[in-house]
Backbone as numpy.savetxt, mean C-alpha at the origin, in Angstrom:
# Nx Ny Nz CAx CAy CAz Cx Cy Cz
36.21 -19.98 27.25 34.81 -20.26 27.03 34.60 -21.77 27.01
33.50 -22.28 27.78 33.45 -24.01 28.00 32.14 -24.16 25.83
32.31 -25.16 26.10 31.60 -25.46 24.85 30.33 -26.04 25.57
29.21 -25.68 24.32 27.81 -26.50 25.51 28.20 -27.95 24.92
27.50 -28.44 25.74 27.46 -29.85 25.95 26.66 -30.70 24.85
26.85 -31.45 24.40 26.41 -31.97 22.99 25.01 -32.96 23.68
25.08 -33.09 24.75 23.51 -33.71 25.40 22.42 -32.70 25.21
22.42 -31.51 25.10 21.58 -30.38 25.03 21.56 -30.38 23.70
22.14 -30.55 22.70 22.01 -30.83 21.15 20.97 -31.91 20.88
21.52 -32.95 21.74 20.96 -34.59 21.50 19.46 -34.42 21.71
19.33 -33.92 22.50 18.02 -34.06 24.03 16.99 -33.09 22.77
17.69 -31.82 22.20 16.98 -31.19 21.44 16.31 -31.77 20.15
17.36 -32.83 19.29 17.02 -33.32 18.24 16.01 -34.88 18.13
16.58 -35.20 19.93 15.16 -36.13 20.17 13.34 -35.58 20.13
13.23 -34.10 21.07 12.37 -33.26 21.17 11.42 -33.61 19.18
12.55 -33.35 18.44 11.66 -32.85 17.07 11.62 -34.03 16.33
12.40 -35.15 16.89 12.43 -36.53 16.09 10.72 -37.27 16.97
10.84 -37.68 17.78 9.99 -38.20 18.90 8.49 -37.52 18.66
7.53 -38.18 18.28 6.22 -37.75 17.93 5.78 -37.51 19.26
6.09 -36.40 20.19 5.10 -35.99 21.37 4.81 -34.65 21.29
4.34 -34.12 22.50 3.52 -32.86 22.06 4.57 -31.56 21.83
5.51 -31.72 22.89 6.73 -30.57 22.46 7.45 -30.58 21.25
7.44 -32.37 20.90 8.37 -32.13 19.20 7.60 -31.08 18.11
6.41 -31.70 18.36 5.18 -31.08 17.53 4.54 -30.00 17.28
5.05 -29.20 19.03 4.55 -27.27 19.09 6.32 -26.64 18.46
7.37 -27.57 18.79 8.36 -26.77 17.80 8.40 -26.46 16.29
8.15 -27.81 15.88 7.66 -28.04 14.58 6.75 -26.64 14.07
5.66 -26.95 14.72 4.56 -25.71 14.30 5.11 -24.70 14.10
5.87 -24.22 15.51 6.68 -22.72 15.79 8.07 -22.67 14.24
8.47 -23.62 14.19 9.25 -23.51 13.09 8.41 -23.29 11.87
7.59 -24.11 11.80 6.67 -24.07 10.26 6.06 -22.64 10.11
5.88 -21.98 10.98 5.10 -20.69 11.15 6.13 -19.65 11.00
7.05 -19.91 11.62 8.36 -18.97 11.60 8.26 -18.45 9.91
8.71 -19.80 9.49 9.09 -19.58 8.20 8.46 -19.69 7.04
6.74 -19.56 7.29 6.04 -19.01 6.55 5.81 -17.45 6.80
6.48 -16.93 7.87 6.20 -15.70 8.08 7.21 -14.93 6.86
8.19 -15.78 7.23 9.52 -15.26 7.05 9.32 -14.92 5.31
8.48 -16.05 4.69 8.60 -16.21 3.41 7.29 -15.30 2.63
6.49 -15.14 3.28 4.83 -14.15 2.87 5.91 -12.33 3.33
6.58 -12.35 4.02 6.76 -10.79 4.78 6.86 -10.00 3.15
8.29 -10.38 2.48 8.26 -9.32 1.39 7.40 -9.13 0.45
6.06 -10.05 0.45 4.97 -9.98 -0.55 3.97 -9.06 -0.01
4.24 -8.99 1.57 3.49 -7.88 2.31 3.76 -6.76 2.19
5.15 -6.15 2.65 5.70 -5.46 2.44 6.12 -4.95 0.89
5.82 -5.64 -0.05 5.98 -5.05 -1.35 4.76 -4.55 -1.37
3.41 -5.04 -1.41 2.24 -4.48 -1.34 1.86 -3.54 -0.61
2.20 -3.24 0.48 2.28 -1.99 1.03 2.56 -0.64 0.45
4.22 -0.88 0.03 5.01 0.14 -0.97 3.89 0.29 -1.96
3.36 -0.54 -2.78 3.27 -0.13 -3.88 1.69 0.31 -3.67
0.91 0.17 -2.70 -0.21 1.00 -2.51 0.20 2.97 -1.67
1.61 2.78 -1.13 2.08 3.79 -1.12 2.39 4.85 -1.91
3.53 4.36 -3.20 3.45 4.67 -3.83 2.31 4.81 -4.95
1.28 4.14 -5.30 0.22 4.63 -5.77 -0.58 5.83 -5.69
-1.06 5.91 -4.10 -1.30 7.01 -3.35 -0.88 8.40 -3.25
0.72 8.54 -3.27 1.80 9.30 -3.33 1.55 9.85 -4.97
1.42 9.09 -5.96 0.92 9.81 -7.45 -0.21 9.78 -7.10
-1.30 10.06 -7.03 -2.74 10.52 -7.37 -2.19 11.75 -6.88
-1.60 11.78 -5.85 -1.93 13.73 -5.10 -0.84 14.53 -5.49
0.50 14.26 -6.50 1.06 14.68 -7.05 0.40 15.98 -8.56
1.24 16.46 -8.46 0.65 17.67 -9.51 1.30 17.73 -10.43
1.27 17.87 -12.04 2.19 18.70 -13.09 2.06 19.50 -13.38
3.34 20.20 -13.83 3.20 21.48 -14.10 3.19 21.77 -15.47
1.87 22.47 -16.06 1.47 22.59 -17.10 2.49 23.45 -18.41
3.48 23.83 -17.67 4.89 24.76 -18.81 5.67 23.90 -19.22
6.24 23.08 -18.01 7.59 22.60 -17.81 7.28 21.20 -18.08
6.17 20.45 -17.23 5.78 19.47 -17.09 6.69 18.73 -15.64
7.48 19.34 -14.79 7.87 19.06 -13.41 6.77 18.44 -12.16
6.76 17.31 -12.20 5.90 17.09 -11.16 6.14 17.26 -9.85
5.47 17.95 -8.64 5.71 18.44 -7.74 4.52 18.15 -6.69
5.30 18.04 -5.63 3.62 18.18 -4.47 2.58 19.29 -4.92
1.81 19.33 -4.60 0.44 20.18 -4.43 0.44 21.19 -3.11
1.39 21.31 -2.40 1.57 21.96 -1.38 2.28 23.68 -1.91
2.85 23.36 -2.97 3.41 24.66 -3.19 2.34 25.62 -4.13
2.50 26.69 -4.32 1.80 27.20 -5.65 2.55 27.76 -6.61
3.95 27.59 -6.89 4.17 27.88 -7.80 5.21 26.48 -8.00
5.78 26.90 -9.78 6.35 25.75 -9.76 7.78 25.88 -9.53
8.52 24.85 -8.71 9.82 25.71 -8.51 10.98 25.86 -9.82
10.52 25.33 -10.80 11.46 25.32 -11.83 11.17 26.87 -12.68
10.40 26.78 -13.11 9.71 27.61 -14.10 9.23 28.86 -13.41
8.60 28.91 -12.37 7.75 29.80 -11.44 6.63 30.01 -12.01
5.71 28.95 -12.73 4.67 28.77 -13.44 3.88 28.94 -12.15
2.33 29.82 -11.94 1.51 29.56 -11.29 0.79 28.70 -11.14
0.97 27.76 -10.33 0.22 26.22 -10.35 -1.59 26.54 -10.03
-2.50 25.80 -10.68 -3.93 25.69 -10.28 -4.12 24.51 -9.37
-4.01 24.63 -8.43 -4.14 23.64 -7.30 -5.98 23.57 -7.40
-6.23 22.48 -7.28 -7.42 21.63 -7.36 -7.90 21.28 -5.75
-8.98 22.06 -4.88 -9.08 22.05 -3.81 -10.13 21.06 -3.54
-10.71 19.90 -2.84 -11.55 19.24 -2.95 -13.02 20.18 -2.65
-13.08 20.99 -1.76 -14.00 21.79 -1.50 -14.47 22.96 -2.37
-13.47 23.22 -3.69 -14.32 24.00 -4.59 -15.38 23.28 -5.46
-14.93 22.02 -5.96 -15.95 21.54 -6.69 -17.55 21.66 -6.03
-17.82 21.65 -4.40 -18.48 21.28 -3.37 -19.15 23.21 -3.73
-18.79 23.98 -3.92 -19.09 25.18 -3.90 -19.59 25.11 -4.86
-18.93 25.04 -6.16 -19.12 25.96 -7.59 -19.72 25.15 -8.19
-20.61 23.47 -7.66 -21.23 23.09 -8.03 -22.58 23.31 -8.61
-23.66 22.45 -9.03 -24.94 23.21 -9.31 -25.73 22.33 -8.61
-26.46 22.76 -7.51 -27.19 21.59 -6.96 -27.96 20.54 -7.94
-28.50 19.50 -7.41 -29.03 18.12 -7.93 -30.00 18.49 -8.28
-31.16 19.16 -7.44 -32.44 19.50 -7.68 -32.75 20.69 -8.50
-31.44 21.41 -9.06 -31.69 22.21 -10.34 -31.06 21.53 -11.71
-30.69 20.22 -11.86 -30.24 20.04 -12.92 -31.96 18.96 -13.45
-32.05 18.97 -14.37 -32.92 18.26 -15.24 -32.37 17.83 -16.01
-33.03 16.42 -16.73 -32.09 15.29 -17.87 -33.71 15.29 -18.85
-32.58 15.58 -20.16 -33.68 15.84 -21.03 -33.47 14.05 -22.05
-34.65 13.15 -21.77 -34.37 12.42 -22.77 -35.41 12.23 -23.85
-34.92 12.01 -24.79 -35.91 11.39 -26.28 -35.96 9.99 -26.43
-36.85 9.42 -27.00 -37.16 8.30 -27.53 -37.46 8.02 -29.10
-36.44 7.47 -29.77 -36.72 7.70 -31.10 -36.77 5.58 -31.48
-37.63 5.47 -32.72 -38.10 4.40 -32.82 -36.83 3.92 -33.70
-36.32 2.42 -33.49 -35.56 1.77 -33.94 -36.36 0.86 -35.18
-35.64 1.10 -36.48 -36.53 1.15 -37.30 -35.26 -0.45 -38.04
């Protein structure tokens, strides 16, 4: 194997020493590099942890055992407790419409 040539070293470290426009778009490309490099795991932690956030809201317990489990099953697999799975569309049913509820208020004098 030949060794590279230490002029291609030189020629390079003139490039970033030498205030012209190529020292200056490496520079950038480096400065950017390694702000990427240094923001990524603050991204990537924030990600996870809106993942995991997400991942518990739609989790279920089980009201015997207390085993938390997806919402996909209906029973629980430990116990064989019958799980009450919470469907978004029953509330939407077994609701009471808007225009039959009335709000009863009083006014009493602050004395």
């Amino acid at each position: 194997m030949s060794r590279p040539s230490p002029i291609l070293w030189i020629a390079l470290l003139f490039l970033l020493l030498l205030p012209s426009t190529a020292g200056r778009l490496l520079l950038d490309l480096a400065g950017g590099l390694v702000l990427f490099l240094l923001v990524l795991p603050f991204i990537l932690g924030g990600l996870g942890w809106l993942g995991w956030r997400l991942l518990q809201s739609r989790l279920v317990t089980c009201e015997v055992c207390g085993l938390t489990i997806l919402p996909s099953s209906l029973q629980c697999p430990a116990c064989g407790y019958e799980l009450k799975t919470k469907r978004p569309d029953d509330d939407l049913t077994s609701s009471i419409p808007a225009s039959e509820i009335t709000i009863d208020v009083s006014a009493e004098d602050a004395d």
